[in-house]
TIMI-2910 file (N, C-alpha, C, CB; in pm, 1 decimal, decimal comma, always signed):
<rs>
+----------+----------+----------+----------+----------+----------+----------+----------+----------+----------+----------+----------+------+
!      n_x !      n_y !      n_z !     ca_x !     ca_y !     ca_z !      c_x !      c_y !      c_z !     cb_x !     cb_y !     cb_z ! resn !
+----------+----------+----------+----------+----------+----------+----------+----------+----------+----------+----------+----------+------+
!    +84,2 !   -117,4 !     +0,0 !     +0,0 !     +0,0 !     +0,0 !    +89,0 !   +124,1 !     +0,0 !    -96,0 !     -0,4 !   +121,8 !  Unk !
!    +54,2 !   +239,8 !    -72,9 !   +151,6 !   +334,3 !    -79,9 !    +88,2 !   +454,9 !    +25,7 !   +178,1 !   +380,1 !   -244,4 !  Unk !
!   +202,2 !   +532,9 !    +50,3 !   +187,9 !   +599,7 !   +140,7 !    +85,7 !   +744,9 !    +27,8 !   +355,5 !   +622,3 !   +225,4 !  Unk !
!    +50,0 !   +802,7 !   +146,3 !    -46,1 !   +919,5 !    +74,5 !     +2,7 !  +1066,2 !   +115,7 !   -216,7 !   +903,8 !   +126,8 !  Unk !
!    +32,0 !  +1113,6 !    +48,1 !   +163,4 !  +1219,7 !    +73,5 !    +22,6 !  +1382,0 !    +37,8 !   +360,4 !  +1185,8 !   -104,1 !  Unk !
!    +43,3 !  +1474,8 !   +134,4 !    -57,4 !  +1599,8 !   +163,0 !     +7,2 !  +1722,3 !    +90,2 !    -76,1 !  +1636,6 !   +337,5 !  Unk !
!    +41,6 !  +1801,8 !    +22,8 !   +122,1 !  +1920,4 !     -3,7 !     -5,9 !  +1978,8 !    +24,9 !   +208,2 !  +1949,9 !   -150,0 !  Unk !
!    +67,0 !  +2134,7 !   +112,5 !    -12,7 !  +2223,4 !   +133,0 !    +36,7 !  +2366,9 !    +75,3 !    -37,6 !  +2217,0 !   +268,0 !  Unk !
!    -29,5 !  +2419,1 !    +38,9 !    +31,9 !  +2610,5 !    -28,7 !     -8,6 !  +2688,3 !    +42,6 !    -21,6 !  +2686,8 !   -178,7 !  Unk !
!    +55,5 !  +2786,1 !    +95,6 !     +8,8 !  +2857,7 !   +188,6 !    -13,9 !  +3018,3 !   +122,6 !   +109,1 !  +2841,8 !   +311,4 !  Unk !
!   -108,3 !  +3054,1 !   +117,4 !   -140,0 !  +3222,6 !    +36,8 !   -171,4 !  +3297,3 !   +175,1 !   -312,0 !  +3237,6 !   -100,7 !  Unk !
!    -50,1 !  +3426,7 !   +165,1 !   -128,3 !  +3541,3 !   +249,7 !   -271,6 !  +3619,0 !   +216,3 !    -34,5 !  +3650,2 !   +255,5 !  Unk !
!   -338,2 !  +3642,8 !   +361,5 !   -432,4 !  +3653,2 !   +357,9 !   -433,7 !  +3829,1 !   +348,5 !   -488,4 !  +3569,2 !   +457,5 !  Unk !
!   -521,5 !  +3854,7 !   +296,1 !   -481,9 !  +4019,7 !   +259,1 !   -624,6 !  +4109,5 !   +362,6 !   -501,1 !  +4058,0 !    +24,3 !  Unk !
!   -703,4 !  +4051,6 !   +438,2 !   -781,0 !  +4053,8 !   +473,8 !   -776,7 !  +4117,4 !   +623,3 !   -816,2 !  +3952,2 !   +441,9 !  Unk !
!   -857,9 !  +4168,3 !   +678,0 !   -871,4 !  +4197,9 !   +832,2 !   -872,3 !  +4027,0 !   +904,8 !  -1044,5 !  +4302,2 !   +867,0 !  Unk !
!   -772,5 !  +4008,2 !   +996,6 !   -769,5 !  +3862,2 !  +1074,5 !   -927,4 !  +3909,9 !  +1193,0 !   -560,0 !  +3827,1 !  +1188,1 !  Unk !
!   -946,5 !  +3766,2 !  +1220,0 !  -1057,8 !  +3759,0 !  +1247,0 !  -1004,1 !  +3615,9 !  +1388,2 !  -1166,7 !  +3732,2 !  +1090,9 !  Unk !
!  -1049,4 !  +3688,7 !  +1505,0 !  -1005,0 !  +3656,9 !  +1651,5 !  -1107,8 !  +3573,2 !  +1678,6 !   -990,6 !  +3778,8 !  +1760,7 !  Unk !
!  -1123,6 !  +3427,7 !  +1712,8 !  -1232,5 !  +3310,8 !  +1711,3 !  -1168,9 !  +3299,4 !  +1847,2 !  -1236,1 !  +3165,1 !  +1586,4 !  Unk !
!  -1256,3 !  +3285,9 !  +1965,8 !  -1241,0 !  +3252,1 !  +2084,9 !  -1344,2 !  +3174,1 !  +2105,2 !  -1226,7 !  +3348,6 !  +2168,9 !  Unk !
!  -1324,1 !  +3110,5 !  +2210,4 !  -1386,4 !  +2959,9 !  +2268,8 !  -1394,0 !  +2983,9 !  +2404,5 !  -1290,5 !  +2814,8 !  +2243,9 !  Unk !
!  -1521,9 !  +2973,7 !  +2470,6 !  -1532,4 !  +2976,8 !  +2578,7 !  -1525,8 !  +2857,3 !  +2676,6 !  -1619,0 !  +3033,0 !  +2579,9 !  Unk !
!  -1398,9 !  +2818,4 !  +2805,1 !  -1399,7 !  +2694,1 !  +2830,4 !  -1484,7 !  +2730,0 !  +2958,6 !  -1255,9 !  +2616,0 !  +2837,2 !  Unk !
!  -1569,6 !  +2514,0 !  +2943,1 !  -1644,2 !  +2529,8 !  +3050,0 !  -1673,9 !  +2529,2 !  +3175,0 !  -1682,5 !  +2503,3 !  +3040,2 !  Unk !
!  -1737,5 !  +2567,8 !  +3256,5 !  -1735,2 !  +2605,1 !  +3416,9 !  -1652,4 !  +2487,9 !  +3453,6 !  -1896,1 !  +2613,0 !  +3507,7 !  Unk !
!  -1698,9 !  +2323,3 !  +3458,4 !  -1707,3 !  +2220,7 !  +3497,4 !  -1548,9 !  +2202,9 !  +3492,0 !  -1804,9 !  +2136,4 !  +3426,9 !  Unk !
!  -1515,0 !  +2232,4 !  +3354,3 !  -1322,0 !  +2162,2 !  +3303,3 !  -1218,7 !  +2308,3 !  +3382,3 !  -1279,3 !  +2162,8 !  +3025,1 !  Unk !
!  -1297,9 !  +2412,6 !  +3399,4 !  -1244,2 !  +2534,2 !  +3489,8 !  -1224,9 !  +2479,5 !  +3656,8 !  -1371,4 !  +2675,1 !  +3481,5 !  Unk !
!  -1322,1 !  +2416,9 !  +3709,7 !  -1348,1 !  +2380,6 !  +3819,2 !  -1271,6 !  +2304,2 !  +3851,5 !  -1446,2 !  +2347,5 !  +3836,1 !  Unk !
!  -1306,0 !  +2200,3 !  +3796,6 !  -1180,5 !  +2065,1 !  +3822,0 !  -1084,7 !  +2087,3 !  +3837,3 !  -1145,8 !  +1973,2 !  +3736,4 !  Unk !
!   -988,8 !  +2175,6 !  +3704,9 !   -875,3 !  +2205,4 !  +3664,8 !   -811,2 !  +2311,1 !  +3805,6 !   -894,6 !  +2273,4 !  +3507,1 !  Unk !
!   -925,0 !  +2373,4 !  +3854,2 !   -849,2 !  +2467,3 !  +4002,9 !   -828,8 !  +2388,7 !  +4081,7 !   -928,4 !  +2580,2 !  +4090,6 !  Unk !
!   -956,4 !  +2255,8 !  +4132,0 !   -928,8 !  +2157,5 !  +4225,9 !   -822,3 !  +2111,7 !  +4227,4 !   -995,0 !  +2068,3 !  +4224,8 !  Unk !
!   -784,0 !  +2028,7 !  +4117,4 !   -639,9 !  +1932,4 !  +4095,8 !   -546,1 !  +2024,9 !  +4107,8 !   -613,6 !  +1849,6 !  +3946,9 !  Unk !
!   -506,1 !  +2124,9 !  +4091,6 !   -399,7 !  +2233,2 !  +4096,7 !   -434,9 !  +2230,8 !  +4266,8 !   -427,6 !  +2402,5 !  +3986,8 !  Unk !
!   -519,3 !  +2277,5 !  +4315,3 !   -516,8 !  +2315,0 !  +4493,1 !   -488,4 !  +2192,7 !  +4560,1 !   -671,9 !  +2374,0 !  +4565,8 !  Unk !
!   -515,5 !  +2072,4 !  +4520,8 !   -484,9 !  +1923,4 !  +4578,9 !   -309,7 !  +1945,0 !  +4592,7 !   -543,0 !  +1770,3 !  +4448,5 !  Unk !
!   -307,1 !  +1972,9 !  +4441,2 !   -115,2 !  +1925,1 !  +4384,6 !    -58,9 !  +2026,7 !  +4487,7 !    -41,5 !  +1976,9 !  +4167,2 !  Unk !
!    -92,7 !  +2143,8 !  +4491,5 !    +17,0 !  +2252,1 !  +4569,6 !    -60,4 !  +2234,7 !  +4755,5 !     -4,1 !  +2477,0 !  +4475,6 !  Unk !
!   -139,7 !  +2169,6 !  +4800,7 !   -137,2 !  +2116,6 !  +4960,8 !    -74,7 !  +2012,5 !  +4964,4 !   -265,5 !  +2084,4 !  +5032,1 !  Unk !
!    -55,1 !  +1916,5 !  +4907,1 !     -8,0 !  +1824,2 !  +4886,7 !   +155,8 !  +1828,2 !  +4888,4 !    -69,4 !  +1789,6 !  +4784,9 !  Unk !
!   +218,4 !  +1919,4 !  +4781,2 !   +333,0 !  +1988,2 !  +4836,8 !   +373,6 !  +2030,4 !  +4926,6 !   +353,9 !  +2051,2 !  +4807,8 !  Unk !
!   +316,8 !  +2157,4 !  +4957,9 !   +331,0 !  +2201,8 !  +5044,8 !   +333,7 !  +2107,5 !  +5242,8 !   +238,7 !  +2293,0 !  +4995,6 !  Unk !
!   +239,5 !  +2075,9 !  +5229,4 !   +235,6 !  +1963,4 !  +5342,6 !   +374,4 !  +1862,8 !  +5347,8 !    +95,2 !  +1862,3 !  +5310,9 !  Unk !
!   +401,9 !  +1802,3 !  +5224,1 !   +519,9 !  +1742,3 !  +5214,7 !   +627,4 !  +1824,1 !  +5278,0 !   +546,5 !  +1713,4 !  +5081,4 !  Unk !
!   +647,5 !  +1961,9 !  +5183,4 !   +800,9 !  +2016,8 !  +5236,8 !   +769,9 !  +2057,3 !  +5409,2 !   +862,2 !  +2189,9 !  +5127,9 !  Unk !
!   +696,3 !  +2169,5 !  +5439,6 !   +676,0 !  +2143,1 !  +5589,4 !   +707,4 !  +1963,5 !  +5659,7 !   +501,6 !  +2189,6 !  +5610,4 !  Unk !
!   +640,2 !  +1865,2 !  +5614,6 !   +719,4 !  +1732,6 !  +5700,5 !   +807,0 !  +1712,4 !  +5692,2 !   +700,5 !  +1620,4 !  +5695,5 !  Unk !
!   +903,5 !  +1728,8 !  +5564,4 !  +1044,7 !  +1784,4 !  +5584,4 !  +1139,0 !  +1818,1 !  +5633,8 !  +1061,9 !  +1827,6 !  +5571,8 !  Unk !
!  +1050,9 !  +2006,2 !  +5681,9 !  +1175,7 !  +2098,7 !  +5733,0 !  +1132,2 !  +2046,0 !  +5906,7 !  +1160,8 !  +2319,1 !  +5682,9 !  Unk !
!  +1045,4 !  +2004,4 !  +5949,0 !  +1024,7 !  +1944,7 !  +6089,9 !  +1083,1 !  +1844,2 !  +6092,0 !   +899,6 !  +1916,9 !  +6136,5 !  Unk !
!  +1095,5 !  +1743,8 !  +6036,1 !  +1211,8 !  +1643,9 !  +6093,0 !  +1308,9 !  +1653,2 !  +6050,3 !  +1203,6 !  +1521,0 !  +6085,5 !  Unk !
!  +1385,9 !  +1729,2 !  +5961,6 !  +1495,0 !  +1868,4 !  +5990,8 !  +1524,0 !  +1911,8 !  +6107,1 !  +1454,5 !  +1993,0 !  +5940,4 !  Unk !
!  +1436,6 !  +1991,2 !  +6157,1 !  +1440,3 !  +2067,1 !  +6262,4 !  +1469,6 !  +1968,9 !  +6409,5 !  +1301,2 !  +2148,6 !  +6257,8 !  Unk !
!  +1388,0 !  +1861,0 !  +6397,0 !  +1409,1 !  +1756,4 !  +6505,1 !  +1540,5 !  +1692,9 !  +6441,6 !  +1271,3 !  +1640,7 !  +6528,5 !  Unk !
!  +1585,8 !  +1708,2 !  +6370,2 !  +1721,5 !  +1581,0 !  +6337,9 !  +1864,6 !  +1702,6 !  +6447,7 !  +1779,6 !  +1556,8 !  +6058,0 !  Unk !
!  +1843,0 !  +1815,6 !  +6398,5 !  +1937,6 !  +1918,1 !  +6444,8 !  +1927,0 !  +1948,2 !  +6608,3 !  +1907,4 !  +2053,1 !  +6359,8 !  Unk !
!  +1774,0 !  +1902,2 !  +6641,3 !  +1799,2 !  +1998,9 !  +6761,6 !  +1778,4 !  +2121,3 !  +6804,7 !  +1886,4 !  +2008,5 !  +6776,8 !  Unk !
!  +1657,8 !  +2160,9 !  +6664,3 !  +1690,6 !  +2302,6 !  +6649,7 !  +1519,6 !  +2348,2 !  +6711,6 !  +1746,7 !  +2355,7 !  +6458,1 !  Unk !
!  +1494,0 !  +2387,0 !  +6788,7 !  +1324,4 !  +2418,3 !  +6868,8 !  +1280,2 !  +2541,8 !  +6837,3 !  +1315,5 !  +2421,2 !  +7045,4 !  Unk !
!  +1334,1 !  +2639,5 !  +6799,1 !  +1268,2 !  +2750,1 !  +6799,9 !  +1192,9 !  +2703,6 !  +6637,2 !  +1376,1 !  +2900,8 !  +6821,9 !  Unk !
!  +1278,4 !  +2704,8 !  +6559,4 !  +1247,2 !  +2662,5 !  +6411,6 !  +1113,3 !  +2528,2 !  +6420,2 !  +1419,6 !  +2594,3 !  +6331,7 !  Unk !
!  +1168,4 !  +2445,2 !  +6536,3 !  +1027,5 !  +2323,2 !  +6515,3 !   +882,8 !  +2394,7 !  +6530,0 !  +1027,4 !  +2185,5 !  +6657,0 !  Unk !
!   +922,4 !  +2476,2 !  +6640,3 !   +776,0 !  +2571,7 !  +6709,5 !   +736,6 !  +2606,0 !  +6617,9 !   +778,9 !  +2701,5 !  +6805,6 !  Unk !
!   +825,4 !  +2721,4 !  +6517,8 !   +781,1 !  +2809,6 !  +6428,6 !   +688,1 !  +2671,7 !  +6326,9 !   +930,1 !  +2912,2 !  +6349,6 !  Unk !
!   +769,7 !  +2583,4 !  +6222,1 !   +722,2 !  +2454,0 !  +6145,2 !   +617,0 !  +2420,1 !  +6198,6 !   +807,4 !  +2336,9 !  +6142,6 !  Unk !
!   +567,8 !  +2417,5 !  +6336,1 !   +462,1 !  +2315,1 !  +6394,1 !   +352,2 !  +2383,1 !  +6398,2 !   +486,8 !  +2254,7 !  +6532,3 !  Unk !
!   +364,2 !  +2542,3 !  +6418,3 !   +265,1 !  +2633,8 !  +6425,0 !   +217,5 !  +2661,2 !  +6263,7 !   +321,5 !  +2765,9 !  +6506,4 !  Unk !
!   +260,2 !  +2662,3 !  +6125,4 !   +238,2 !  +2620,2 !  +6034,6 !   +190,3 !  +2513,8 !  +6003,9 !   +300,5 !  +2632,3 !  +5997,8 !  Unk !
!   +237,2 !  +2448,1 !  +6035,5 !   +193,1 !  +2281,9 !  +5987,1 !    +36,4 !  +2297,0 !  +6036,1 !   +295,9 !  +2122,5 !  +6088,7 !  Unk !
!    +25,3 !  +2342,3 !  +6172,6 !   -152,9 !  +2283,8 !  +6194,5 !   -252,3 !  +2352,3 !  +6091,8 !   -226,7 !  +2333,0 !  +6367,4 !  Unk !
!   -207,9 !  +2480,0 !  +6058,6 !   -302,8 !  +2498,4 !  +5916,5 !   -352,3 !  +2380,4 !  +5855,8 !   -225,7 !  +2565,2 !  +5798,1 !  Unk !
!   -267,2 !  +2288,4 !  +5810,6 !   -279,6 !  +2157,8 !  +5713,4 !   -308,4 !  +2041,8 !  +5809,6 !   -132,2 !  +2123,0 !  +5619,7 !  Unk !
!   -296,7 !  +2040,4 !  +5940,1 !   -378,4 !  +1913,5 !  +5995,7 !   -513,1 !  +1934,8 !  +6016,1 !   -329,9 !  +1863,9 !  +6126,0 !  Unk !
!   -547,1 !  +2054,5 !  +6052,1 !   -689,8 !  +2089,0 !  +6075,2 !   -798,0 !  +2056,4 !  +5989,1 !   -699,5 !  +2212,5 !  +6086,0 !  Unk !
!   -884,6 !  +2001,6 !  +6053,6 !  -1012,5 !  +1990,3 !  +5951,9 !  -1147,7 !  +2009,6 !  +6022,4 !  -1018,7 !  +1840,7 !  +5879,3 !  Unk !
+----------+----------+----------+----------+----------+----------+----------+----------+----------+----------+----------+----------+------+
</rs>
């Protein structure tokens, strides 16, 4: 079977361009913020467990206080 080969020509358009927008919908807007706010608590929660057992590996308390008083933002529910 032979292959089927496309040539295309391209002519400038001499015309006023014409701006076609698409409105996306609530639902794929919605989601799309959810999964983004999951991904960055999700992070975020990670590096805070981190810099606290950091902070406990060193010895270092003022810094755990500060980490721990952050962190409960993200345990709370």
């Amino acid at each position: 079977m032979k292959k089927q080969k496309m040539t295309y020509q391209l002519y400038r358009y001499t015309g006023t361009a014409i701006k076609a927008t698409r409105e996306v919908p609530f639902e794929l807007k919605l989601s799309a913020q959810l999964l983004l706010d999951e991904v960055c608590f999700n992070w975020n929660k990670q590096r805070l467990e981190t810099a606290i057992n950091h902070a406990i590996d060193t010895g270092d308390r003022e810094q755990f206080k500060q980490l721990c008083e952050e962190y409960r933002s993200f345990i709370w529910e």
